[in-house]
C-alpha positions, 0 to 999 in steps of 0.5 A: 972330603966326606962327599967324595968318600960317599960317591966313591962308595956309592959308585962301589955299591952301584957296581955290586948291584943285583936281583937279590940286593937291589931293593936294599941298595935303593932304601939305603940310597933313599935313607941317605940321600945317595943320589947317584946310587938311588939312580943306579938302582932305578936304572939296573930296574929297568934294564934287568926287568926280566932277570928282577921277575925271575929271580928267586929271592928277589921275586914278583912281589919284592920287585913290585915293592921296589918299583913301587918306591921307585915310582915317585922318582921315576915319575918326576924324572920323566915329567923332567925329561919331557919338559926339558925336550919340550923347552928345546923344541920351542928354541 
């Protein structure tokens, strides 16, 4: 019951997601193990890119930071993603 709870919410914070909070979003989803929204997080990064450099709370250095705690999962999702690809190519 708690699990489902938590993904509810996850999916709710997911939906609130913006420059200016996206950073805190992602450490909460880290520090609580909210798979589901530390991907939306990751996500929203890379498909607001512009609007993240730009906006005036969030900004270049907050951005870098964010990515910058990102990166460990955003590298073994595309060292998963190309093995995967791989392994179904050799089928």
């Amino acid at each position: 019951m708690l699990e489902g709870l938590k993904r509810a919410c996850e999916r709710a914070l997911a939906q609130q997601l913006a420059p200016e909070v996206v950073a805190q979003a992602y450490e909460l989803a880290e520090n609580r193990c909210a798979c589901e929204l530390a991907l939306a997080c990751v996500l929203y990064c890379l498909d607001n890119h512009a609007a993240m450099l730009a906006a005036p709370k969030a900004g270049v250095a907050s951005y870098a930071g964010t990515l910058a705690r990102m990166r460990g999962r955003l590298e073994r999702a595309v060292a998963d993603a190309i093995q995967e690809k791989c392994a179904r190519e050799k089928e």
